[in-house]
C-alpha positions as CSV (number, residue, x, y, z in Angstrom):
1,X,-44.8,-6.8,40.9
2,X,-46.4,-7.9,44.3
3,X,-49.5,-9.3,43.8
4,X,-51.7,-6.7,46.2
5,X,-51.2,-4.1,43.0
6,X,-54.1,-5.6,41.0
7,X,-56.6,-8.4,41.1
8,X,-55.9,-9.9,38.2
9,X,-52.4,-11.3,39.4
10,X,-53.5,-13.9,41.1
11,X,-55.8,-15.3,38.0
12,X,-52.8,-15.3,35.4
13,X,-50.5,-17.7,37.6
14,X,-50.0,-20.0,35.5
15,X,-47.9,-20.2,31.8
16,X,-48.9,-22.4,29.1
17,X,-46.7,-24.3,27.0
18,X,-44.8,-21.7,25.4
19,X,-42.8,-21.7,28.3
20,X,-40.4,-25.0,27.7
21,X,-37.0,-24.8,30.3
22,X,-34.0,-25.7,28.6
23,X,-31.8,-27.1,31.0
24,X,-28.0,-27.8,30.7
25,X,-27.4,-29.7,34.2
26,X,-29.3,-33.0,35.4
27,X,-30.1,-35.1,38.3
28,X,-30.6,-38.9,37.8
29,X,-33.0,-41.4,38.8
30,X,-32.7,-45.2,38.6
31,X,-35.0,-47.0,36.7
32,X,-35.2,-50.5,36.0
33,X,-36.5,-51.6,32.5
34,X,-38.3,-55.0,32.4
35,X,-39.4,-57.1,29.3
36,X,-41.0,-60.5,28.8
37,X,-40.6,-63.0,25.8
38,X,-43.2,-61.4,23.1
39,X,-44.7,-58.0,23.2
40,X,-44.1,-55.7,25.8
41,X,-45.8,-51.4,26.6
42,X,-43.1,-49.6,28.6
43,X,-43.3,-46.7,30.0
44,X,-40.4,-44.8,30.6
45,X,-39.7,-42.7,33.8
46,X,-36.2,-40.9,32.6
47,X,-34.3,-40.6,29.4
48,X,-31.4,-43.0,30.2
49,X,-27.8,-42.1,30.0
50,X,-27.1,-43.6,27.2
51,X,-30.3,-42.7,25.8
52,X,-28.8,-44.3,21.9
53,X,-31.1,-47.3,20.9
54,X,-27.8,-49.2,19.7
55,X,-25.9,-48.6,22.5
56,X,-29.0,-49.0,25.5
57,X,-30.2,-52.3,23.7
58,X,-26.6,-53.6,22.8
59,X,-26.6,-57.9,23.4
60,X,-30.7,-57.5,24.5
61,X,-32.7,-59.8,22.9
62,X,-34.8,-57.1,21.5
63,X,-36.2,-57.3,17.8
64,X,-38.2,-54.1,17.7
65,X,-38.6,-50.9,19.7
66,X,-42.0,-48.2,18.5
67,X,-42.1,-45.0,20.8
68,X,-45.8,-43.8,20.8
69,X,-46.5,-40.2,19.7
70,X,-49.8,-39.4,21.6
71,X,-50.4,-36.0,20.1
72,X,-49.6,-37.0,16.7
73,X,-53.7,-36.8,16.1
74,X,-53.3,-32.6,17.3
75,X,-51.0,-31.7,14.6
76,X,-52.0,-28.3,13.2
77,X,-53.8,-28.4,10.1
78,X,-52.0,-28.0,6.9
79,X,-53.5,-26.3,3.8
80,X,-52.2,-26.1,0.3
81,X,-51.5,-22.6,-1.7
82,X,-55.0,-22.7,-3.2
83,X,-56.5,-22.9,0.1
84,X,-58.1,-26.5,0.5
85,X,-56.5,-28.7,3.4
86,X,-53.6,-31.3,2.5
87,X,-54.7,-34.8,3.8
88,X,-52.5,-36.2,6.5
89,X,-52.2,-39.4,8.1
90,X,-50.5,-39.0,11.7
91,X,-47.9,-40.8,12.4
92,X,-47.9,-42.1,16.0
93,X,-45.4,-44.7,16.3
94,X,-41.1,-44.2,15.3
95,X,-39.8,-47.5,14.8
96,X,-36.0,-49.1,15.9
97,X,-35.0,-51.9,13.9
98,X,-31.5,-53.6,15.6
99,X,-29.5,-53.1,12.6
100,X,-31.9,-52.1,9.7
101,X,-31.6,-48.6,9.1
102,X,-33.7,-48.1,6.5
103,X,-36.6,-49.5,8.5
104,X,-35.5,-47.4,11.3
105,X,-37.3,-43.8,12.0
106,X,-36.0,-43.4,15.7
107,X,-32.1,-43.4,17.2
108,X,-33.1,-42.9,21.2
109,X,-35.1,-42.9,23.6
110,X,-36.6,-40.4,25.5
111,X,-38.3,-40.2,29.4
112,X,-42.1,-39.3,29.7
113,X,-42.8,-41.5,26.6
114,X,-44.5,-44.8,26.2
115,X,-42.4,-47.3,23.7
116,X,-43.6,-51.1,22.6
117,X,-40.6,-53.6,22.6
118,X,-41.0,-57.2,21.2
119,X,-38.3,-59.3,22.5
120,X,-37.6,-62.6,21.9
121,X,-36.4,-63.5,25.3
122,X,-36.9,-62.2,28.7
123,X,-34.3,-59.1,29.8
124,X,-34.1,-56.8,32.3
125,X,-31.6,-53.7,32.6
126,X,-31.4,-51.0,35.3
127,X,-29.6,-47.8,34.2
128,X,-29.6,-44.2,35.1
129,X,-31.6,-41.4,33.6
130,X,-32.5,-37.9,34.4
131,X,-36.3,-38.1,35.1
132,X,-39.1,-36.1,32.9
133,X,-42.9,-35.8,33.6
134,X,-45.8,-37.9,31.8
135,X,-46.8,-36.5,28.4
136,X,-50.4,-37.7,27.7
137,X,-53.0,-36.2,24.7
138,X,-56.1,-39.2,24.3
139,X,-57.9,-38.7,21.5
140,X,-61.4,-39.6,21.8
141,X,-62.0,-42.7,20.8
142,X,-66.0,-42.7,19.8
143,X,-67.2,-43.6,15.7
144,X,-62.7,-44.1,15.2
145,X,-63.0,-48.4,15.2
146,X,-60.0,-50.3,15.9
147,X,-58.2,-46.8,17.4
148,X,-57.3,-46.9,21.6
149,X,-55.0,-44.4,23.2
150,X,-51.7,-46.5,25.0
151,X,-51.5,-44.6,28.3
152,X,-48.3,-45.5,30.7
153,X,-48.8,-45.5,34.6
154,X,-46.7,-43.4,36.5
155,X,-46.1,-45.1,39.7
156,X,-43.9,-47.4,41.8
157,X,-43.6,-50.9,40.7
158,X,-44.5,-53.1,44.0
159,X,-47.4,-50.8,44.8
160,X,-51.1,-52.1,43.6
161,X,-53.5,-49.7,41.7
162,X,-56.6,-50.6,40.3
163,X,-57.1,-49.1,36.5
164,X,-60.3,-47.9,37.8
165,X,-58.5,-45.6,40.7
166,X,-55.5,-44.3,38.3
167,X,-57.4,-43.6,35.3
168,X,-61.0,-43.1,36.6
169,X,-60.2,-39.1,37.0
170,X,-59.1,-38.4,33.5
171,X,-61.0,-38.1,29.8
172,X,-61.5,-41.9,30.2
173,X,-65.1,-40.6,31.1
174,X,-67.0,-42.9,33.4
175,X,-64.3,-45.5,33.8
176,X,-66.8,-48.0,33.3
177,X,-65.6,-49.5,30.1
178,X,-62.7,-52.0,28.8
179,X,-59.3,-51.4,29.1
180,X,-56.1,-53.8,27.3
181,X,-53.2,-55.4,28.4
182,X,-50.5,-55.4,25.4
183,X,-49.4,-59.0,24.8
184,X,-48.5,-62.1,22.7
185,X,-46.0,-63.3,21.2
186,X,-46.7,-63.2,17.4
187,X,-44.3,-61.0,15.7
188,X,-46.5,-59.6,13.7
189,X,-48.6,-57.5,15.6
190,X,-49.5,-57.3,19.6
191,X,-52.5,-58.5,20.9
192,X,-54.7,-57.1,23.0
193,X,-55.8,-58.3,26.1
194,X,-59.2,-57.0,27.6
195,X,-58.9,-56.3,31.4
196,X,-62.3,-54.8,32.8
197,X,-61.7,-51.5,34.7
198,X,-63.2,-52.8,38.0
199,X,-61.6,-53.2,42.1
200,X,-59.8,-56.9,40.4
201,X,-57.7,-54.7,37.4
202,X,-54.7,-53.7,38.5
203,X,-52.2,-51.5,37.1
204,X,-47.8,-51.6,37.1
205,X,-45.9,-48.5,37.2
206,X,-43.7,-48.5,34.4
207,X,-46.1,-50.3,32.0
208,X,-48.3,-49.1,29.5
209,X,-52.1,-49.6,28.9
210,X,-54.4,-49.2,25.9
211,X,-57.7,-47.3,26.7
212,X,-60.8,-45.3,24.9
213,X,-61.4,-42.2,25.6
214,X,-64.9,-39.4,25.2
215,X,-62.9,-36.8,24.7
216,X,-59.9,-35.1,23.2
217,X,-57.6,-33.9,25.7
218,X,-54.1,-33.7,27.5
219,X,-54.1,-35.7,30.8
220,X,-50.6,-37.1,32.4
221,X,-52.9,-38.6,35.0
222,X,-53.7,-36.2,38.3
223,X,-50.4,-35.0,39.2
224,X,-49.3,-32.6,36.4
225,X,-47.3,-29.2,36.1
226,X,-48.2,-25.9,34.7
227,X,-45.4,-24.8,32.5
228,X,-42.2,-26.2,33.6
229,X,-41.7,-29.7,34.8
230,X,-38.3,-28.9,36.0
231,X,-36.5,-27.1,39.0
232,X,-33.6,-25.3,37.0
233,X,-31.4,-22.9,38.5
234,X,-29.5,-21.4,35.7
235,X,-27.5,-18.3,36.9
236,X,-30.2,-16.8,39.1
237,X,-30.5,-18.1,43.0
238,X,-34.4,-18.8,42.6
239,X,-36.3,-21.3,41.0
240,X,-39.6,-23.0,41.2
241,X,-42.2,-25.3,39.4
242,X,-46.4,-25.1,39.6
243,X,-47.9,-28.5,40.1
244,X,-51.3,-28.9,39.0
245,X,-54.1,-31.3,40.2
246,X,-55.7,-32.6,37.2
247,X,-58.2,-34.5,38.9
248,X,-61.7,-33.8,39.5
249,X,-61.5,-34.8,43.1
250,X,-59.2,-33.2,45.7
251,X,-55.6,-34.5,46.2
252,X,-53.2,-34.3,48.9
253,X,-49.7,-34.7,47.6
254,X,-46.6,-35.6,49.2
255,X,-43.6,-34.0,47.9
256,X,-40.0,-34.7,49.0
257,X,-36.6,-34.1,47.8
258,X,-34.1,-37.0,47.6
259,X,-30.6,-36.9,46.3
260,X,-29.7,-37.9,42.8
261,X,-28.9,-41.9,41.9
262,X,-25.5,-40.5,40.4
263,X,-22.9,-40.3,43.3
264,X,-21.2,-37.5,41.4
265,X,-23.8,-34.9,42.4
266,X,-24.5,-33.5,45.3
267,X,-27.3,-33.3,47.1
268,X,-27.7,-28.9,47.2
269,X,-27.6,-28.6,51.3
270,X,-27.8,-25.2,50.7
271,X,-31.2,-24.8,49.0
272,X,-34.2,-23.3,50.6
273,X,-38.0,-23.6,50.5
274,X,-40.6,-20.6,50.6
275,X,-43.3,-21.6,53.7
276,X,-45.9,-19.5,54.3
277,X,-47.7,-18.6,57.8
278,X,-51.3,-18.6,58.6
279,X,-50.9,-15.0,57.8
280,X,-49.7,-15.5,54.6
281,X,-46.1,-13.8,55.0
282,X,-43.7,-15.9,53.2
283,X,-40.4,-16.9,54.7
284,X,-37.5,-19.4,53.7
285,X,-36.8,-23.0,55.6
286,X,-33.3,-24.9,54.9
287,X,-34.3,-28.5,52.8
288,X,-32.4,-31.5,53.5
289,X,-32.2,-34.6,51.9
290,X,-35.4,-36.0,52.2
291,X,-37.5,-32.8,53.6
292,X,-40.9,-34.0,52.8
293,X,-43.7,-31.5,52.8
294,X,-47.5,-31.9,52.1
295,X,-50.0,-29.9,49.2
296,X,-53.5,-30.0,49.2
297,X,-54.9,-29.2,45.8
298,X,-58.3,-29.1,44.7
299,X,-59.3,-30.1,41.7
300,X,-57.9,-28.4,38.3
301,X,-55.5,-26.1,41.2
302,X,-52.6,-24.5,41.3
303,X,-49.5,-24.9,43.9
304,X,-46.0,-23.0,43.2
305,X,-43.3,-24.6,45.1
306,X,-40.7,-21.8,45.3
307,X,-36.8,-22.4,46.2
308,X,-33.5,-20.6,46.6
309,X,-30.1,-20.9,47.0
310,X,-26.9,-19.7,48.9
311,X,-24.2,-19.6,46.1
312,X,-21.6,-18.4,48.4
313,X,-21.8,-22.1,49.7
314,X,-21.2,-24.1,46.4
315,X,-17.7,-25.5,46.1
316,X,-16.1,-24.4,42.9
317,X,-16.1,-28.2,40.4
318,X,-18.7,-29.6,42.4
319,X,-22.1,-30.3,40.6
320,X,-24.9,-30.1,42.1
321,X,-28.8,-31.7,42.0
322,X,-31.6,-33.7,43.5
323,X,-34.9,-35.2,42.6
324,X,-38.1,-33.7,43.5
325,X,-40.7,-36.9,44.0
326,X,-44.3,-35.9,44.3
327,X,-46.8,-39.0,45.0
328,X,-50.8,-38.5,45.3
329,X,-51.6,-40.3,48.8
330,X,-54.9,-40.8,47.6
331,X,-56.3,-43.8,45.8
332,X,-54.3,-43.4,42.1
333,X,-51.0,-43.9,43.7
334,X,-49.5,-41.7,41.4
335,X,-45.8,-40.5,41.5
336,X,-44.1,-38.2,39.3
337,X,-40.1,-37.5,39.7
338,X,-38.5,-34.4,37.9
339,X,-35.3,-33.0,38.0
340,X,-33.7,-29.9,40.5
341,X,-30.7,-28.9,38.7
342,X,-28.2,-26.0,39.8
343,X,-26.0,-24.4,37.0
344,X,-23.3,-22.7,37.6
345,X,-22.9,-19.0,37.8
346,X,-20.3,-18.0,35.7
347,X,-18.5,-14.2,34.8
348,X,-19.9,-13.8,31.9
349,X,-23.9,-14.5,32.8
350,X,-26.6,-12.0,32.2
351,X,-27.6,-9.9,35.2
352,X,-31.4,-9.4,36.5
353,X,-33.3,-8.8,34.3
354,X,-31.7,-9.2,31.1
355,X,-32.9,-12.3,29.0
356,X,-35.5,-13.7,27.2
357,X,-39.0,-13.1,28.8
358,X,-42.6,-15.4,27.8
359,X,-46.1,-15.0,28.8
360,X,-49.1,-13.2,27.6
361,X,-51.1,-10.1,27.4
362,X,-55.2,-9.8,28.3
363,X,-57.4,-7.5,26.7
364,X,-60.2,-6.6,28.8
365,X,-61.5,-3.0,27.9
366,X,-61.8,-1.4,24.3
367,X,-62.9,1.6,22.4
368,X,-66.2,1.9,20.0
369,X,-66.7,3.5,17.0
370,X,-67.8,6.7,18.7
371,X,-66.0,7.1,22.1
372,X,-62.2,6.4,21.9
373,X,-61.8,5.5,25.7
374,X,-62.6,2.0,26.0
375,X,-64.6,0.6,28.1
376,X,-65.3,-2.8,29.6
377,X,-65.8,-5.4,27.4
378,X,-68.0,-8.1,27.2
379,X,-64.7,-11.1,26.6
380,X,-60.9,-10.9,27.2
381,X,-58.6,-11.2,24.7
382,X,-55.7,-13.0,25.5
383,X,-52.4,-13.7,23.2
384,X,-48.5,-14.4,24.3
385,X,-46.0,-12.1,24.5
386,X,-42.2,-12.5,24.2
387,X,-40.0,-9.6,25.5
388,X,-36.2,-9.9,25.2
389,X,-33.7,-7.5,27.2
390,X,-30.3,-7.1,25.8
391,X,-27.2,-6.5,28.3
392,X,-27.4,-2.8,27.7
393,X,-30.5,-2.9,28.7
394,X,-33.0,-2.6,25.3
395,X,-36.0,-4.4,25.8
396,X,-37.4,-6.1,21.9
397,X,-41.0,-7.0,21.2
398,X,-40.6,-10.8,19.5
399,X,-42.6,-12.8,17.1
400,X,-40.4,-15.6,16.8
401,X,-37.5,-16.8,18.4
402,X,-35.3,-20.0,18.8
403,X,-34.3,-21.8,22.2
404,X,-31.4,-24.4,22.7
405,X,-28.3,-25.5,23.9
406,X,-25.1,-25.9,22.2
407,X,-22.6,-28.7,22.7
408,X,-20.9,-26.5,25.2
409,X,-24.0,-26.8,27.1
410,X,-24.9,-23.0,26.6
411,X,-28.0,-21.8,26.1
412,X,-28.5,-19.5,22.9
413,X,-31.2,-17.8,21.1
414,X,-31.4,-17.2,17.7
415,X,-33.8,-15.4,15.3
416,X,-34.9,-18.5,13.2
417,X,-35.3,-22.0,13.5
418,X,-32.5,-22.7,10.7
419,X,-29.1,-21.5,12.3
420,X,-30.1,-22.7,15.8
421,X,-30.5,-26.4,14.5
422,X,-26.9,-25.9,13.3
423,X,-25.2,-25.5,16.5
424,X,-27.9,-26.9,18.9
425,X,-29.5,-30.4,19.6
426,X,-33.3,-30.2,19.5
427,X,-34.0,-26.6,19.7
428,X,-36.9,-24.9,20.3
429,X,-38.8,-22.0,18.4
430,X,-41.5,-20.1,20.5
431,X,-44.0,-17.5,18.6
432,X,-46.5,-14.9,19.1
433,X,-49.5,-14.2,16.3
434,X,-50.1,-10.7,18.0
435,X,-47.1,-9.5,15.4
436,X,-46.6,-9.7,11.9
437,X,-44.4,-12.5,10.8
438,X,-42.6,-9.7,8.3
439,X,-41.8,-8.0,11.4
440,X,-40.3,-10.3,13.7
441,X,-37.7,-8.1,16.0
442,X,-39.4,-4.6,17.1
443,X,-37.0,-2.3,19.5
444,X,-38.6,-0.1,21.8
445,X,-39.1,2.8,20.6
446,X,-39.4,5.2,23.9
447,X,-40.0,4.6,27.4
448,X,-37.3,2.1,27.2
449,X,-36.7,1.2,31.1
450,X,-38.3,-2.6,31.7
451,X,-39.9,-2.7,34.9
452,X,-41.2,0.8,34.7
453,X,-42.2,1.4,30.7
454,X,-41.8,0.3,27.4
455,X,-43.5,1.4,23.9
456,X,-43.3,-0.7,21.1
457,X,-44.8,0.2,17.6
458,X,-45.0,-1.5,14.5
459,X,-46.6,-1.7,10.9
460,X,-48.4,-4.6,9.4
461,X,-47.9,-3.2,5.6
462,X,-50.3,-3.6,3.2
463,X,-48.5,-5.5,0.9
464,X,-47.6,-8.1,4.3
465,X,-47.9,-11.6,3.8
466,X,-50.4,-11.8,6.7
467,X,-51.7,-8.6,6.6
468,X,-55.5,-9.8,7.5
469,X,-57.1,-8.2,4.2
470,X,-55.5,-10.4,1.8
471,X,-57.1,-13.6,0.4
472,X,-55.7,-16.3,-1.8
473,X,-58.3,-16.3,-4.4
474,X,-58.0,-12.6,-5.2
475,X,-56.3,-12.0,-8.6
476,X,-54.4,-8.5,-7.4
477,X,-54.6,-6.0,-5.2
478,X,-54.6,-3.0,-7.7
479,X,-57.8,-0.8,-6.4
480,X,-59.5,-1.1,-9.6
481,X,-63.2,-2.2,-10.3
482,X,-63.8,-5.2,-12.6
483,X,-63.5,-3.4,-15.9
484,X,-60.3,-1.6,-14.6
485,X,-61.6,1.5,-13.8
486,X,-60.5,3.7,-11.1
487,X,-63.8,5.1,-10.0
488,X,-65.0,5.0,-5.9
489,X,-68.2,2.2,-6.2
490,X,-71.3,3.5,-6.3
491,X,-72.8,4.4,-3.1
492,X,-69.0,5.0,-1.1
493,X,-68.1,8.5,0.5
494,X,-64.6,9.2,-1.1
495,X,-64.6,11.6,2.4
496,X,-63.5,7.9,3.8
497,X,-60.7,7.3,2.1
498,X,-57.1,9.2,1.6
499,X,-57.1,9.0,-2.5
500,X,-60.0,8.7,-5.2
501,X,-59.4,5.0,-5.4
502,X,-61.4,2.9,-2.5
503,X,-58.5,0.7,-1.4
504,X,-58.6,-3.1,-1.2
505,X,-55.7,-3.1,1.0
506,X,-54.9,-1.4,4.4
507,X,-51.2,-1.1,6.7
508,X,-52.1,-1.5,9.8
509,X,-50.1,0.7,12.7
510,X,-49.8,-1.1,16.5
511,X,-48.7,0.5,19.3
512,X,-48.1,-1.3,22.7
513,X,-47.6,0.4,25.8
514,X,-46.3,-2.0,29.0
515,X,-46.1,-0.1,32.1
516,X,-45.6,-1.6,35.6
517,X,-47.0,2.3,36.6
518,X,-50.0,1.1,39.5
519,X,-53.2,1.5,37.6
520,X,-51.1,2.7,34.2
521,X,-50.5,5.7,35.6
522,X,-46.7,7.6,35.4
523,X,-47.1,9.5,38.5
524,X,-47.4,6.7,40.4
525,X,-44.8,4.4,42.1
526,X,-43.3,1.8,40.1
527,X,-44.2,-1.9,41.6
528,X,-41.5,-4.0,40.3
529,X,-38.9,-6.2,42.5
530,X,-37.1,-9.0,41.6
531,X,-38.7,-12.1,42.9
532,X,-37.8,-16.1,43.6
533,X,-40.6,-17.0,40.5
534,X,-38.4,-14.5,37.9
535,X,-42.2,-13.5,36.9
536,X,-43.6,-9.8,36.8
537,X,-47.0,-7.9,35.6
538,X,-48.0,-5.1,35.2
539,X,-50.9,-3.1,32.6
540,X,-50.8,-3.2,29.1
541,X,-52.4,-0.6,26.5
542,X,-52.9,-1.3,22.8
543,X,-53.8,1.1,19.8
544,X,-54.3,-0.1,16.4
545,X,-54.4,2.4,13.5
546,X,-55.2,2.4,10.1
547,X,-58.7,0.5,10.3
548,X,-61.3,3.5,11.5
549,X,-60.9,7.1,9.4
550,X,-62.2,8.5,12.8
551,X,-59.4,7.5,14.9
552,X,-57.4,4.5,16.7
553,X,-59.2,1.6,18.1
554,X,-57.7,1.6,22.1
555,X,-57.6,-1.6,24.3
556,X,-56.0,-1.9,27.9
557,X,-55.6,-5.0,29.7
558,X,-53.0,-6.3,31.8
559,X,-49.4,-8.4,31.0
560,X,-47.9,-11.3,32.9
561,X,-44.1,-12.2,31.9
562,X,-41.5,-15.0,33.3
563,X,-37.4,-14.7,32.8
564,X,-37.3,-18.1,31.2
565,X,-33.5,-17.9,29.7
566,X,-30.9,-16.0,30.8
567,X,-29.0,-14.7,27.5
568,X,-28.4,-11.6,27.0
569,X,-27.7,-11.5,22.7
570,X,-30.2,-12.9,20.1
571,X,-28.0,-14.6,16.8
């Protein structure tokens, strides 16, 4: 839908973490891994090649490996049947032992992640990977004694950064307190070495830092993404990735693509980069190997890099990929490398727009108790959305759903969790709490044409595991009083109820229009094209039943939805 239809496009640009790229292809960095006698905090740029711990350490003089879990302390909370909440202690470190199974809880390691390594020598290895983004939650640090966040520094190695410039923007706060070299040589434990964060502390890229913080929060440092941190070209010819300046100052970044460290793939000389004029009309420009290109992002912005490409000029066996390199040229010296990887297009893969589509729905009018046409409201309401569209064309509402690859490097989707860790490594499930969990797949049930309508209705039954009016510490749900009687209490209308018996439970009915109609209306031209971003929005109207004896309780909003896998059958 082009973004002139309504205002709100240009406000809902951005996808949360629900959408997670699963990419089949890579492009490699290399990175150079370097380790003194004693303890040692690493950051890692890429996952390596050989990302096994037995194999990537084989003949190092390495004793101990720990990767650090930084959102261990965010875990969802977990409560017991009867209700009270099941003490957990988080675990934020995975241990290697050379070896020593038993003592081990991690096999590999993994780019974006921080690790401590004790080594009982000096060692150095350089190696390729396929680069991923910083992943950073801090945890404030304030009343938790003895606790500090360890933070890697994404940066070149030989350039000099105070800790005061590359942290100074994030939930560090004022930037004025201590910061900690990891150190020493004791087996035992590390030790910590206080480094103050003024203009003398400087920082490595590629090392690893342990800070306070005043405030929970996720901050990779100022150069971040919103939603993927990938450029992945599956079967489709566009592709693109959102960076996001998390700073609170303005940032001009310098992006540039450079072609992979592994000689096998090719450097894509047919891909293309969306410029805009001072006009704003969009056109495409060729990118050669290291096209560089300026962004200027205020702080907490948005900028979509969009590409394409000419698959008519891919030779059939090749592979294909680069690196996209973005460094802040202002004072953090900050660079972040991510993949652009180009599948390719074979027979069999789903057509525009069938595939699985994520993003969310906003509420923004609804109906009162006496006037069923709603009106604007004083909040929004906002909850994801997943949309699949089979190869025949039938568009499914989803709760749940499961994302991976199989060792044939296919991406598949599956119903549950369970059979998609059978046949894929790491898979991914993505879910919605604007459905039942009892009613996980819902066809459309008229209006069935995505890009023009689609009606979805389901039941949350009364008897539903989740259905809202249940409670844990209620015996049963039989509509009788306390001294089993079947009698309406004292002072209720039976006029508001369908039998004798005041009900303690309720089905609820949902019904969810999406229409890419301008302004929800049929008669009007349907806005929906096929763009480079694979994202589309349109209006979305919602009527819940069961709850008022007067009627439905109406809500209209809008939708925003990206393709983010390209398979056509759900297992």
């Amino acid at each position: 839908m082009k973004s002139k239809s309504f205002s709100i496009f240009c406000l809902i640009c951005g996808l949360s973490a629900l959408l997670l790229p699963v990419v089949a292809s890579a492009a490699h960095i290399s990175e150079t891994m370097t380790i003194a006698k004693g303890w040692n905090a690493i950051y890692l740029e890429s996952t390596p090649t050989n990302p096994v711990c037995e194999e990537f350490f084989a003949g190092a003089p390495v004793a101990r490996v720990a990767s650090y879990h930084s959102d261990a302390y965010s875990s969802t909370r977990q409560l017991a049947d009867d209700g009270t909440e099941i003490a957990q202690k988080p675990l934020s470190y995975h241990v290697w032992v050379p070896g020593d199974e038993e003592a081990s809880t991690m096999t590999a390691l993994v780019g974006g992640n921080v690790y401590m390594i004790y080594a009982t020598n000096a060692w150095s290895k350089t190696f390729l990977g396929v680069p991923a983004s910083p992943q950073q939650t801090w945890r404030a640090t304030s009343g938790d004694a003895g606790f500090m966040n360890l933070v890697g520094v994404s940066a070149r190695a030989d350039v000099s950064v105070t800790a005061k410039a590359y942290f100074g923007e994030g939930p560090f706060g004022s930037a004025s307190g201590a910061a900690y070299q990891i150190g020493g040589t004791k087996t035992a434990a590390p030790s910590f070495l206080p480094m103050t964060i003024g203009a003398k502390s400087k920082v490595q890229g590629g090392k690893a830092y342990a800070l306070p913080a005043t405030k929970d929060a996720d901050w990779p440092g100022v150069i971040g993404f919103s939603g993927a941190s990938s450029v992945a070209f599956g079967s489709g010819d566009f592709a693109s990735v959102t960076l996001k300046n998390f700073g609170t100052t303005n940032h001009a970044l310098r992006v540039t693509l450079v072609a992979s460290a592994d000689e096998q793939e090719h450097f894509p000389f047919f891909l293309k980069r969306a410029v805009k004029d001072e006009h704003g009309d969009e056109s495409w420009t060729d990118v050669t190997e290291n096209t560089s290109w300026e962004v200027s992002l205020a702080a907490d912005a948005l900028g979509t890099q969009k590409f394409a490409i000419e698959r008519s000029e891919m030779t059939a066996g090749d592979t294909y990929a680069a690196v996209m390199q973005i460094e802040d040229l202002g004072g953090t010296q900050m660079r972040v490398r991510i993949p652009v990887t180009i599948d390719e297009k074979s027979a069999d893969e789903a057509a525009f727009p069938v595939g699985l589509w994520a993003g969310f729905i906003q509420m923004e009018a609804v109906s009162s108790l006496t006037n069923q046409m709603p009106s604007a409201a004083a909040g929004t309401l906002k909850m994801n959305i997943l949309v699949h569209v089979a190869e025949d064309g039938t568009a499914r509402l989803l709760q749940r759903v499961a994302v991976g690859v199989d060792s044939n490097k296919k991406m598949r989707l599956f119903r549950d969790l369970s059979p998609a860790r059978e046949v894929c490594d790491n898979p991914r499930r993505l879910s919605t709490v604007m459905m039942s969990v009892d009613t996980p797949i819902v066809e459309a049930s008229s209006h069935t044409n995505f890009g023009e309508r689609l009606q979805f209705e389901w039941t949350v039954d009364a008897n539903a595991s989740d259905n809202p009016f249940r409670h844990a510490w209620h015996p049963d749900h039989d509509g009788l009083t306390a001294d089993y009687s079947a009698e309406v209490v004292s002072g209720d209308d039976l006029a508001n109820y369908a039998n004798p018996v005041k009900p303690e439970l309720w089905s609820i009915g949902n019904g969810l229009l999406l229409s890419w109609h301008k302004y929800n209306d049929p008669n009007e031209d349907v806005d929906f094209e096929h763009n480079p971003d694979e994202t589309t929005a349109g209006y979305a109207t919602w009527s819940v039943g069961g709850l008022l004896s007067t009627g439905q309780i109406n809500s209209i909003g809008v939708f925003y939805l990206k393709r983010i896998a390209e398979v056509g059958e759900i297992e």
